[in-house]
N, C-alpha and C positions, 0 to 999 in steps of 0.2 A: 682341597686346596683352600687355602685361608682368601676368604671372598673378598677382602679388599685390596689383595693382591690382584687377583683376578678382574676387577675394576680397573686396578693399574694399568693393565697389559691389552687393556681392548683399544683400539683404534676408533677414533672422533666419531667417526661415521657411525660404528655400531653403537656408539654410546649416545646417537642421535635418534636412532631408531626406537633403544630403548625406552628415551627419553617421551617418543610420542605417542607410547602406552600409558602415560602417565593418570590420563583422564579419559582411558577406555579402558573394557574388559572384553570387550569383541574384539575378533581379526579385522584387522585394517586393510585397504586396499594399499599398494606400493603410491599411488596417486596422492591418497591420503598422507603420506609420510611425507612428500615430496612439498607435496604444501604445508605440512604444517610445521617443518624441519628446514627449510628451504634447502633442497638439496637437489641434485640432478636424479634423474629415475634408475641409471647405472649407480650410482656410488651407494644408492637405498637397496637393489638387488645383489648388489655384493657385499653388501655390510649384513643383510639379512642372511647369505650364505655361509657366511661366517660364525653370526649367530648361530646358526641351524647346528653347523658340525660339532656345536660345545653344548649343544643341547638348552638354549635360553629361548630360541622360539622356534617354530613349525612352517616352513613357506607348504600352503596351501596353492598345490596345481588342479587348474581346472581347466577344462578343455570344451569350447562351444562353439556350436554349429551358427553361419550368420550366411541368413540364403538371400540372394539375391537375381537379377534378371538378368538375362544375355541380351545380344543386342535384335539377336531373334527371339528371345522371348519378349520383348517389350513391343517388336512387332504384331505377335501373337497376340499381346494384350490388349492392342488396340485395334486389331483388325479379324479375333476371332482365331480359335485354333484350326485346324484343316476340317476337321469333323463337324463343326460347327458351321462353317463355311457351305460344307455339304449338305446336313441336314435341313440348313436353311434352304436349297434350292429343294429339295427332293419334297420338302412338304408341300412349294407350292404346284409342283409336277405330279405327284404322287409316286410315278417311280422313271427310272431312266437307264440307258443304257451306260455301262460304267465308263466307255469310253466318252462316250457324250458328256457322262457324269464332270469329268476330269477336265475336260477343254471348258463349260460352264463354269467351273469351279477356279479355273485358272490355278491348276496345279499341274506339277508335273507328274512322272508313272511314279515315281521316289512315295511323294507326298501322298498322292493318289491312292496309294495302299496301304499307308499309313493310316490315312483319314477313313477308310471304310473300314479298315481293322479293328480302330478305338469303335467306330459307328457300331459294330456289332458287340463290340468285349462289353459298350456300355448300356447296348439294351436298344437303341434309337432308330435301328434299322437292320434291315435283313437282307440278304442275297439269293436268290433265283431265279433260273437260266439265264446268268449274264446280266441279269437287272438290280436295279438296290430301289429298294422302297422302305417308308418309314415305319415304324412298328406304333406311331403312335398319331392319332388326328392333328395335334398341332404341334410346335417344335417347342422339346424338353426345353426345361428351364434349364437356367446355370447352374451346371454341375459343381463342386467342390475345389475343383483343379482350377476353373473359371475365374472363380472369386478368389480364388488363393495368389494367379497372376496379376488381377485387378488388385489387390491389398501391397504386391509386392511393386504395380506402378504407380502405386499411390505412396507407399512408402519409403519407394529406393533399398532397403532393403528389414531384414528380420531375426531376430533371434528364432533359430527352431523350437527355443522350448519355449517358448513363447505361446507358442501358434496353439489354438483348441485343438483336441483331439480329433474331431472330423476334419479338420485341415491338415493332420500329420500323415495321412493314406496318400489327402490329394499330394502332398508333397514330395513320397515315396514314388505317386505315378510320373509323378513332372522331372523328378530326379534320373527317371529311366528312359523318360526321353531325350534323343540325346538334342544339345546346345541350345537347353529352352532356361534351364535356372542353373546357379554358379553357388555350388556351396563351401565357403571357407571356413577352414577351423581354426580358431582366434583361441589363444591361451592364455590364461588369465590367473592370476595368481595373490592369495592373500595371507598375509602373515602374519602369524597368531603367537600370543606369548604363553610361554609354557611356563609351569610353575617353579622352574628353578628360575627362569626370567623375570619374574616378579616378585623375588625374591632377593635378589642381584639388586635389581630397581629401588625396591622396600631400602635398600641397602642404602642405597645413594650416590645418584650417577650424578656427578657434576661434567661440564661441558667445559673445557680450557684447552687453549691452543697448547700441541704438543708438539717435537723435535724427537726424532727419530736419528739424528747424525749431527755431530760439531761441526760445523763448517769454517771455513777459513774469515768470513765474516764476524761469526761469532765472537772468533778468539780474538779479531782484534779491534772492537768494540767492548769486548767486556760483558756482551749480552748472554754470554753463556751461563751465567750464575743466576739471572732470571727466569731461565728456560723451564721448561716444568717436560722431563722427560717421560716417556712409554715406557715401560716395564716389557721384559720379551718373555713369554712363553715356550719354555725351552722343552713344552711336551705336545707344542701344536705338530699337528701334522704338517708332511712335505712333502711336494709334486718328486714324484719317480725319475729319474732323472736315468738316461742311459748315455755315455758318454762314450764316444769313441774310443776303443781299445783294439789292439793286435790279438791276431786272429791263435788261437792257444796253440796250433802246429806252429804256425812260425816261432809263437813266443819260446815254444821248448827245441828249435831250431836254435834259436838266436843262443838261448842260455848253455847248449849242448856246443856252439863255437866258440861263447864266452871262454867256457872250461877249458879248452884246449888251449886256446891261446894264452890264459894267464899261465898254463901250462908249459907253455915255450913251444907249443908247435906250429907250422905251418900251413897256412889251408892251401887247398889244391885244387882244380877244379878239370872235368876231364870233358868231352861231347856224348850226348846223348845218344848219338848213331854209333857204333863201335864197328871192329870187324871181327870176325871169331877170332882171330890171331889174339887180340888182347885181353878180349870176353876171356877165353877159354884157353887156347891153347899156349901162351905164354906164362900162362901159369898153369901148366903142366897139368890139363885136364884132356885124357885122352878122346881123341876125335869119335870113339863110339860112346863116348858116357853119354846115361839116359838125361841129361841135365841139359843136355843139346838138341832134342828130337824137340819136333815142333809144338808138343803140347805144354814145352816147360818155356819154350823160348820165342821171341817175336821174332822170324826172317823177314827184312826188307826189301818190298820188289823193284823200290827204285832208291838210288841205286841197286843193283845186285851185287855186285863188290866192291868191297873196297881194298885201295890199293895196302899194300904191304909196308914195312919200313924197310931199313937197309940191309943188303942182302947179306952181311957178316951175322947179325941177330936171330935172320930169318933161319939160317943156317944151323946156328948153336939149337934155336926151338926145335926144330927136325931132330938133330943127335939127339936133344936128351929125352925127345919121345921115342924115338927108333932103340938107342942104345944107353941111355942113361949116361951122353956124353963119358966125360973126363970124374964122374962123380962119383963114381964106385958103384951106383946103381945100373940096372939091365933097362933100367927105361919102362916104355911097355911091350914093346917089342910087337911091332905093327911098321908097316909102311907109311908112314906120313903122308897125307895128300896138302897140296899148297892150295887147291882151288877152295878145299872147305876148309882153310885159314880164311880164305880173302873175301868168304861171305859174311852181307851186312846184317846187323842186328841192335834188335835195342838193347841196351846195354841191360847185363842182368843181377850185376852186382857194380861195386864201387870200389871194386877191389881191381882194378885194370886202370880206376885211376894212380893208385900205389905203384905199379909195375911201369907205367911211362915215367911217375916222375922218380922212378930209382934208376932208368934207365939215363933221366937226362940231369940226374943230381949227383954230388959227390957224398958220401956218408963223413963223417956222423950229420944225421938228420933225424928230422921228428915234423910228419907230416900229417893232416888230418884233409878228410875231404865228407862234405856233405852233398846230399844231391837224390836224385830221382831214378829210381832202379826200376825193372818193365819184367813182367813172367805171364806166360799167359793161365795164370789163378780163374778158378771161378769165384764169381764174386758171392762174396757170404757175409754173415756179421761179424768175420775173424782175418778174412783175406779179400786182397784186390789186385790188379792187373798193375797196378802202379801206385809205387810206397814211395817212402825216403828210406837212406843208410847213410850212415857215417863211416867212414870207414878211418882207421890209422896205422903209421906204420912207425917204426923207432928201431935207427939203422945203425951201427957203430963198434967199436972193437970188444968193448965188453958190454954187449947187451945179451942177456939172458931170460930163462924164461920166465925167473923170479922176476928181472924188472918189470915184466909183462904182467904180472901178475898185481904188484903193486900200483902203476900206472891205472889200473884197472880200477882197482879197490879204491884210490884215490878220485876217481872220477865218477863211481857210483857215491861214493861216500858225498862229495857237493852234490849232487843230484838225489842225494838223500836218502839213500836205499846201504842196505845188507850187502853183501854180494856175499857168493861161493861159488866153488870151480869144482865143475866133473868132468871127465876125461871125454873129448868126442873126437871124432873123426872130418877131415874136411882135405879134398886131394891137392891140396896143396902149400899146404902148412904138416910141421911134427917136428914137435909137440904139438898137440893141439888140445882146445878144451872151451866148456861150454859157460857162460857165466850165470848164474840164476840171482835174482834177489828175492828178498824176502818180504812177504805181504802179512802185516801185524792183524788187519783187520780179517783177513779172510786165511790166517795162520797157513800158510803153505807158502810155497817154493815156486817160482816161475822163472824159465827160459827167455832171457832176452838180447844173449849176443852168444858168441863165437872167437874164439882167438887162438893165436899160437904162431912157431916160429914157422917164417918159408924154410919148406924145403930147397937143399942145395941144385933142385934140379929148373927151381922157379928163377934164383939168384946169378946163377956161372950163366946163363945165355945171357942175364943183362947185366953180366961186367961185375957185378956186387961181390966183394971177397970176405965181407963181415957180416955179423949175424943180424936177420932183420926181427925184428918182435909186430906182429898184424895181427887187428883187432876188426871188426863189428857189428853194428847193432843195426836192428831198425824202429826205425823214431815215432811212428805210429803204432806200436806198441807200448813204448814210452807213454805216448799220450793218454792212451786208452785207459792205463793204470793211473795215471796222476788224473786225470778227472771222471776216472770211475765211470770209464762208457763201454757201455758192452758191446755195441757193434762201430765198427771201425768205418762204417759208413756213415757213420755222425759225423764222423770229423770234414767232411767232404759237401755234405747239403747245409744249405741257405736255411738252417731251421734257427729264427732271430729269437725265439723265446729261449732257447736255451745258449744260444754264444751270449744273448744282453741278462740272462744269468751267472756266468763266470763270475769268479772274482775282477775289478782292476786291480793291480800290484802296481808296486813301484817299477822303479827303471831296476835291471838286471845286475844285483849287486852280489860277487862272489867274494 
């Protein structure tokens, strides 16, 4: 970058800092800068940080030890460590009983043990049968640890590298006892110019008042054509910023209702406690199918039933499972039981919200419903106990299976995907059929919904004389594929490194 540009675009501050290299080749203290710049010692640490990340100078950290005395070690200093205290008495005794030792001594049992412990680690005295005598005719001089407390109440306190090498052991002993010396590590820092910095400098750094913004003063004095503006640096770096965004299931919720609705359809919403009647057996799923036994399904112990609707409805359900009503069909031809209608359950599809509201709507209609489906899944990186679905349905005299099929395509297609249709089976639609779309990166075909018309035996018990077209999907699937997660348990945990990785997007424009 052309360097007197880069002159341009520094802020006052660094160009002050530069500035007090002028008449050194040594690293500066931040002190130094402050005086000789007059500046505050923040504004010379952040101006110097600045420098540092464009590579013009080097903040030099250093880290140092500065010891000082407790308020029992100054006691200590002046009246003798416990050891010293003792030996003093024991030379002129020669030896004493340790309990005696300690009441003499005016220590307590704490200190007491203390002080005969150092008395032997340092050579001064000895222990036998209960007695302590001194190892030497008259009392050791001052030990290292001694002089080193006396230096520290004579001083207030010390650099550790300071201190001679024979005072750095006693320092490490004083340091281990405990609340005699206080050592804090004081961090100190020097800033040094690098040779692209002085070179910049060579360059020539002039100091003039800069504007960063026109202000409404400016414009209307006139002062703005005086001004002598900053240059911006359009390659500096920039703090990370993670900004609030919708959580990526809701977001492909919300755009998955967008769709429907600019679609002309209705949302619908159902309860998440169901009874088998709607779950199951109103749409013509017979009472032994394995989709019912408890390892597919949640039974709920409180309530344990729930009531029924009106007994005209209830009625038609029974015929066209017993005999396949007025339909042409044989039904299943089984007994009906009413009580395992009326048990509760979590709902296991969102397809029972379709079936109430055909029961309380008139056709033509076009209904879509989103919501939380319950299976008792084992939990894996592909399945869980509790998903989303969307479910829709489109009711009226000419609906066919082609509009199904289009409605389809057109809803994949905003949603971005391929589709194609293979024939499946589902007891309670026929026609029925399976929708796949297509994955360009990982070239293959995948299953993510279901569709097809009710059969006549789902429609005549609730009142419906026209053809219905029912679709769906589930949405955590969706998700998995649009942000490329392999286990579906992602989408569920607090993991912030990867949700404040997502994209943000705009607001939901179809």
């Amino acid at each position: 970058m052309d360097p007197d540009r880069v002159i341009d675009q520094l802020h006052i501050y660094e160009k002050k800092v530069l500035k007090a290299f002028e008449d050194s080749d040594k690293p500066l203290k931040p002190e130094e800068i402050v005086e000789s710049q007059n500046m505050d010692i923040k504004s010379v640490m952040s101006a110097a940080g600045a420098l540092e990340s464009r590579g013009f100078v080097r903040v030099i950290k250093e880290v140092e030890e500065v010891v000082s005395l407790t308020d029992d070690g100054k006691v200590y200093a002046t009246q003798g460590l416990p050891e010293r205290r003792v030996i003093d008495i024991i030379s002129g005794e020669g030896e004493l009983e340790m309990s005696e030792l300690s009441r003499r001594a005016g220590l307590d049992k704490a200190e007491s043990g203390i002080a005969i412990g150092w008395l032997v680690r340092k050579g001064w005295a000895k222990i036998a049968d209960g007695k302590v005598s001194p190892t030497q005719e008259k009392p050791p001089e001052s030990g290292d640890d001694e002089k080193l407390l006396k230096m520290l109440l004579d001083k207030g306190s010390i650099r550790a590298a300071e201190l001679p090498e024979h005072l750095k052991g006693a320092l490490k002993d004083l340091a281990g006892r405990k609340g005699i010396v206080d050592i804090k590590k004081v961090r100190k820092h020097r800033i040094e110019l690098t040779p692209g910095g002085r070179r910049l400098l060579e360059r020539g750094v002039e100091i003039a008042e800069e504007a960063t913004q026109v202000t409404h003063e400016h414009l209307k004095t006139g002062s703005w054509r005086r001004l002598h503006y900053r240059g911006y640096n359009i390659d500096a770096e920039y703090p990370v910023v993670y900004p609030g965004k919708m959580h990526p299931l809701r977001r492909i919720i919300d755009e998955i209702r967008l769709i429907f609705l600019k679609l002309g359809f209705t949302e619908s919403r159902g309860p998440l406690l169901e009874s088998a009647f709607w779950n199951f057996d109103c749409l013509f799923q017979p009472q032994d199918h394995a989709a019912r036994e408890m390892q597919d399904t949640f039974y709920v112990k409180n309530p344990p039933v729930t009531e029924l609707p009106d007994e005209d409805l209830v009625r038609a359900v029974q015929s066209a499972h017993e005999t396949g009503g007025s339909t042409g069909s044989e039904g299943w031809q089984y007994e009906w039981d009413r009580d395992v209608a009326m048990q509760s359950v979590l709902r296991t599809h969102t397809t029972c919200v379709s079936a109430r509201f055909l029961r309380e709507n008139e056709p033509p209609l076009k209904m879509f419903s989103v919501g939380r489906v319950f299976r008792r899944e084992t939990i894996t990186y592909k399945h869980l106990p509790e998903f989303h679905q969307v479910e829709g349905i489109v009711a009226g005299e000419d609906v066919n299976f082609r509009n199904l099929l289009g409605i389809l395509r057109e809803f994949y297609r905003k949603l971005g995907f391929e589709v194609r249709f293979r024939p499946a089976y589902f007891p309670y639609t026929y026609l029925s059929t399976e929708c796949e779309i297509y994955l360009p990166e990982k070239k293959s075909w995948i299953e993510l919904g279901g569709a097809g018309m009710f059969r006549p035996e789902v429609l005549e018990p609730l009142g419906v004389e026209v053809p219905v077209a029912a679709f769906g999907l589930g949405i955590e699937r969706l998700a998995m594929i649009r942000f490329d997660i392999k286990d579906i348990r992602m989408l569920y945990q607090s993991d912030l490194g990867w949700l404040r990785g997502l994209p943000v997007t705009d607001d939901l424009k179809l």
